[in-house]
C-alpha positions as CSV (number, residue, x, y, z in Angstrom):
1,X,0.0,0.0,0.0
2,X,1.0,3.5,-0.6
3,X,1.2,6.9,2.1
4,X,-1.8,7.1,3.4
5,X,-4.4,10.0,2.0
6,X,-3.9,13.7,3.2
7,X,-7.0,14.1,5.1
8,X,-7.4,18.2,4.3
9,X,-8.6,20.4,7.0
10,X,-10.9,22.5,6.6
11,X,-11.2,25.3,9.6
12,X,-13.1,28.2,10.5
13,X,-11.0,31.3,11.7
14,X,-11.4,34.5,13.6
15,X,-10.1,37.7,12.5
16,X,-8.7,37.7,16.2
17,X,-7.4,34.4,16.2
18,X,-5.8,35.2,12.5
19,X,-4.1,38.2,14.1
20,X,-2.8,35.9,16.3
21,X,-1.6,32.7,14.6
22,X,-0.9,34.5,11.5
23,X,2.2,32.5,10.9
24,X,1.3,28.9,12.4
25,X,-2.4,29.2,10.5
26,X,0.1,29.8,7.1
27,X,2.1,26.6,7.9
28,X,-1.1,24.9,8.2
29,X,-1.6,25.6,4.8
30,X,1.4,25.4,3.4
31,X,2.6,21.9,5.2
32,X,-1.1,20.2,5.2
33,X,-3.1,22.1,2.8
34,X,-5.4,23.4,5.2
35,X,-8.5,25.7,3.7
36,X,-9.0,28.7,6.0
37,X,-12.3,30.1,5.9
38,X,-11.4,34.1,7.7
39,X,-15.0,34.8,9.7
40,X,-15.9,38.5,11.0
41,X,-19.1,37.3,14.0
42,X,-20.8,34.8,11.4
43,X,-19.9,36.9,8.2
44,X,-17.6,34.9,5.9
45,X,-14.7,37.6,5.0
46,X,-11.7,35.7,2.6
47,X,-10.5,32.1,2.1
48,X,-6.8,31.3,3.1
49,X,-5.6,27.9,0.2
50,X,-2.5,26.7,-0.9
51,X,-1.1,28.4,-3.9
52,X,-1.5,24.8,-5.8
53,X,-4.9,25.5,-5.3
54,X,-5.0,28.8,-6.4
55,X,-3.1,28.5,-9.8
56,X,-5.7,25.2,-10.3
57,X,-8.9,27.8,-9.9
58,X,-6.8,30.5,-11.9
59,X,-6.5,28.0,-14.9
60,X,-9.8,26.7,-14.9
61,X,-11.0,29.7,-15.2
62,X,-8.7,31.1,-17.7
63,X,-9.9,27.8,-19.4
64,X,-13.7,28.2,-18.8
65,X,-13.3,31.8,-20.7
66,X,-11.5,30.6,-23.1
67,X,-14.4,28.6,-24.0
68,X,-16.5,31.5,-23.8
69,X,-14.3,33.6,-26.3
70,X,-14.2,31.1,-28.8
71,X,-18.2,30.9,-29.0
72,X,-18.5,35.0,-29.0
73,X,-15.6,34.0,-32.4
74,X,-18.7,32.3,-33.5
75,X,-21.6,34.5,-32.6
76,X,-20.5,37.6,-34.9
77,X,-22.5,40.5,-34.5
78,X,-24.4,40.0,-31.5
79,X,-23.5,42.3,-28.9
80,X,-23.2,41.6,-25.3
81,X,-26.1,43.4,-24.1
82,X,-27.9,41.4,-27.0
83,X,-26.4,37.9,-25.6
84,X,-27.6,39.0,-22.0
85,X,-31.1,39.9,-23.1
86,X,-31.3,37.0,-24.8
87,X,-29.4,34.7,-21.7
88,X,-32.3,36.7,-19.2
89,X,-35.1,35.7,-21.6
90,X,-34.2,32.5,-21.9
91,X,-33.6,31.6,-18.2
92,X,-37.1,33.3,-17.2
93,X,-38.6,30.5,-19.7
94,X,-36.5,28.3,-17.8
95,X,-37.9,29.6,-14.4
96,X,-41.5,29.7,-15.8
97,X,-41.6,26.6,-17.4
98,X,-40.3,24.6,-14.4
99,X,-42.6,26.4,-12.2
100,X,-46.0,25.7,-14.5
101,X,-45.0,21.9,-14.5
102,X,-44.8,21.4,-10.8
103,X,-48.0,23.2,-10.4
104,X,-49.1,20.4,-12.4
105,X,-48.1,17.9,-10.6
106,X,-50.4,16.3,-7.9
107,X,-50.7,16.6,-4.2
């Protein structure tokens, strides 16, 4: 068998406790990959990740717009307050449709 899994941690933070144990919360994250979710009373402020984890979101999203360049290539002429008219319209069909059929369906 190989190492046994990382188990990654994720844990809730205080501003205070932050200011704290600034540099052993980082070490945390750096040694074990800890997430750090930074909390202000019960309002959710920043997220603390490994860099790894960072450059992956970074690329997947350079990636997902990519995608999303090469179909505006494709959609010539339509302008982007046309598209988002047209992505509004479309999801308030969406919205409306789904609503009619459950008021369809019985008790």
């Amino acid at each position: 068998m190989g190492a046994p899994a990382r188990r990654l941690m994720r844990k809730e933070v205080s501003t205070t406790e932050l200011h704290q144990k600034l540099g052993e919360l980082l070490d945390g994250v750096y040694r074990n990959g800890d997430r750090l979710i930074i909390k202000r009373a019960d309002t959710s402020l920043a997220a603390i990740v490994p860099i790894e984890v960072y450059q992956e979101m970074l690329q997947q999203r350079e990636q997902a717009f990519s995608v999303l360049d090469r179909i505006w290539e494709k959609v010539p002429g339509v302008s982007e307050e046309e598209a988002q008219d047209d992505i509004e319209q479309a999801i308030a069909e969406a919205r409306a449709e789904k609503i009619r059929k459950r008021s369809k369906l019985p008790s």
